[in-house]
N, C-alpha and C positions, 0 to 999 in steps of 0.2 A: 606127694613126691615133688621135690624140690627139681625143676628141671634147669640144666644145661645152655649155658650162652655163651658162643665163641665168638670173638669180634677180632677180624683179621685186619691188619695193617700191612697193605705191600709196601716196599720199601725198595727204592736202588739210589743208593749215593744219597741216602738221607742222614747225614753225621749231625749236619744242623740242626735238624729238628723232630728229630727220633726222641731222644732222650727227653727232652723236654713235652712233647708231647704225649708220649707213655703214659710220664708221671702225671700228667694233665688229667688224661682221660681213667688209668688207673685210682686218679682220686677221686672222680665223676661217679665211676660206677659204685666205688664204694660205699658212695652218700647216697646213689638212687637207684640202683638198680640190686640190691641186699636180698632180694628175692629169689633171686638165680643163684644158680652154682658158676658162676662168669669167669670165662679167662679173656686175658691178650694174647692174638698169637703175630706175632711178626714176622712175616713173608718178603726174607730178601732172595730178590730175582738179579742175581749178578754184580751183585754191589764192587765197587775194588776200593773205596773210602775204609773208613773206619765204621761203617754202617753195623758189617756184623759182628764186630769187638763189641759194640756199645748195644747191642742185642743179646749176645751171651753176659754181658755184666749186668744188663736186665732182668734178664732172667733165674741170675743167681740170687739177686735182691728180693725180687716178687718170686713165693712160688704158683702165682698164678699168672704168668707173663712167661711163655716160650717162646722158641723161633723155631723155621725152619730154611732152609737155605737150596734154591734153584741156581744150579751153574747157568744155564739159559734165561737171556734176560725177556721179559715180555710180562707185562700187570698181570694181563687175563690170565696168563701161563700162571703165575704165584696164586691167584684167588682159586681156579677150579685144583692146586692139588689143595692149598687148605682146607676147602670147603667139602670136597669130598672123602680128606680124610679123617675129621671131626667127628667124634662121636655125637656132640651135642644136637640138645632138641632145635635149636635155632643158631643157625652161624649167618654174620654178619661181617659188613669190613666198612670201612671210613680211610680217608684217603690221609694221611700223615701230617696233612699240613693244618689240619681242623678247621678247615674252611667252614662249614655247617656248624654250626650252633652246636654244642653237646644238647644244649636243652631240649632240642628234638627227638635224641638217643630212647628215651623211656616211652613215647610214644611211638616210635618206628618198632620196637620191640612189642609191644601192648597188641600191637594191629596185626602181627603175626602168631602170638601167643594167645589175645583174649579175642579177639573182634575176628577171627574169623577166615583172615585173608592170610593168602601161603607167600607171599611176596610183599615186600613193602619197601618207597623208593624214597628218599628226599627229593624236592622237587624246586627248581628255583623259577619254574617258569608256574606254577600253582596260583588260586587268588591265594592273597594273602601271605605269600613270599615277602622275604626283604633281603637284597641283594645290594651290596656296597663294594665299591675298591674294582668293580670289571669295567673294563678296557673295553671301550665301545663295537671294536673288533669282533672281541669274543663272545658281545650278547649277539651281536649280528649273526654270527657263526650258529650260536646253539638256539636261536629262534628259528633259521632257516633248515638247519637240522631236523629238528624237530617238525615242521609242518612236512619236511621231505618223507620222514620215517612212516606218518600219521597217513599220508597223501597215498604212500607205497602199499602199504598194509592194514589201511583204516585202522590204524592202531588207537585205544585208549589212553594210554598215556602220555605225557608232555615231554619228560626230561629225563630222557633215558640215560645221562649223561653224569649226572650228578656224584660222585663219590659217596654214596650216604645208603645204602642197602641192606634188609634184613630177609631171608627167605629158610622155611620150614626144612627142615628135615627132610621129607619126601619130595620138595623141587632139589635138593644137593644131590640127593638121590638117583632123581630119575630124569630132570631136565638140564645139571649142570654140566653134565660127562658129555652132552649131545652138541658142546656149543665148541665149536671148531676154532674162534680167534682164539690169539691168545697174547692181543693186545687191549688196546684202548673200546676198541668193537665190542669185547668179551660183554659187557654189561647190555649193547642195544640186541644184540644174539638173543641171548639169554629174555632177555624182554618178550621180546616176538616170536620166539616159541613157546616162552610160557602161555602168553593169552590168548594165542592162537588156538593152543591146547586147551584151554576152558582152566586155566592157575587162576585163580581171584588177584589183582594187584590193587596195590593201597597205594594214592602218592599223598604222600603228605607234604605242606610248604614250609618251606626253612628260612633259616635268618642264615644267609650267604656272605662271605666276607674274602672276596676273590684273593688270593696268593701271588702280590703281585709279582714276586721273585721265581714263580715257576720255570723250571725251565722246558715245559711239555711244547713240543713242535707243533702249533697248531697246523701250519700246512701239510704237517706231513700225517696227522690225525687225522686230518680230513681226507685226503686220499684214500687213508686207511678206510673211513667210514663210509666212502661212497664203494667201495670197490667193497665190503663186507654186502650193503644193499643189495649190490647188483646178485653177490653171490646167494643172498637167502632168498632173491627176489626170482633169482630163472634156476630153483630145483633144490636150494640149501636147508629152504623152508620145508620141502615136500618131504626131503630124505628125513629128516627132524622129526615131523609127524607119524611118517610110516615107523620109523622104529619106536614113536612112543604109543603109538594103538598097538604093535606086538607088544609090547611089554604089560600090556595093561590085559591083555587076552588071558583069559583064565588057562592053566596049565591044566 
């Protein structure tokens, strides 16, 4: 049986490079990923651009490229309704601007399909990364991140950060409804309750090509992400796991 791959694209005020990216990764999958039953789905979260004109003429062109459309603006908000409204066996998302290599796409798939593991992350802090175009700022930012997250929750993982994720059916399921951001945090959440919970994660290294036009607030990320810490760190983390060993309790 031919199984199911959904790859979500959030999007707010992306007129620039929606379109063009689409058809980028639309042509990607085509050539590599013929395996799946694969769609795009385009997740805008408040857009007032031309974002979601150029998402419904998307979607009239491909019939495997939808949208859907959040009046409240917030990433995590757009990822957890895609992800748990997906029928598919694997839903995934990539950040709009294709910072990360597509070439890593078939392997971040593979690792949650064949090899085993219910999660699977790009990783730009991995050996054998390759990272170009970032603003010395922002390695500083997500290497200190990163050792904070590890330091807090002896966590496994390096780069919780990364725009570049694939996770199984039963994590959208049962650990993606549990993760309270419903911003930029959404992904380190989601992290640290997965593996706290015994999720297998895969990080794989990427070829990283920073978007120097961004226009993501990092100060105001960062606030976000320490103030997300504090909350999974004194009781966010506990509530998370108490309701995922009820659920896991035989009826």
């Amino acid at each position: 049986m031919i199984k199911k791959l959904d790859v979500v694209i959030p999007v707010l005020n992306e007129e620039v490079d929606l379109e063009p990216s689409t058809r980028t990764l639309h042509e990607y999958m085509n050539a590599h990923l013929d395996q799946y039953e694969w769609a795009i789905v385009i997740a805008d979260n408040g857009s007032t651009d031309a974002t979601l004109d150029i998402a419904g003429r998307l979607s009239q062109e491909f019939p495997n490229v939808s949208f859907i459309r959040l009046e409240q603006r917030g990433r995590g908000r757009a990822l957890k309704r895609a992800w748990t409204e997906s029928k598919a066996d694997i839903v995934a998302f990539m950040d709009v601007d294709l910072s990360t290599d597509l070439e890593a796409l078939p392997g971040l798939i593979r690792a949650v399909d064949i090899e085993g593991y219910e999660i699977a992350i790009g990783s730009r802090l991995a050996r054998g990364a390759v990272v170009t175009q970032r603003p010395l700022k922002r390695e500083l930012f997500s290497r200190i991140y990163s050792l904070l997250v590890r330091a807090s929750f002896l966590c496994g993982f390096r780069d919780a950060q990364c725009g570049f994720k694939a996770v199984t059916r039963r994590v959208s399921d049962e650990v993606v409804p549990l993760v309270e951001n419903t911003g930029w945090f959404f992904d380190t959440e989601l992290l640290i309750i997965a593996e706290k919970n015994g999720y297998s994660i895969r990080e794989l290294p990427v070829r990283w090509s920073d978007d120097l036009g961004s226009r993501v607030n990092v100060v105001g990320t960062v606030v976000e992400d320490i103030k997300g810490l504090l909350r999974m760190r004194f009781g966010g983390l506990r509530r998370a796991s108490r309701k995922l060993a009820a659920l896991r309790e035989p009826s």
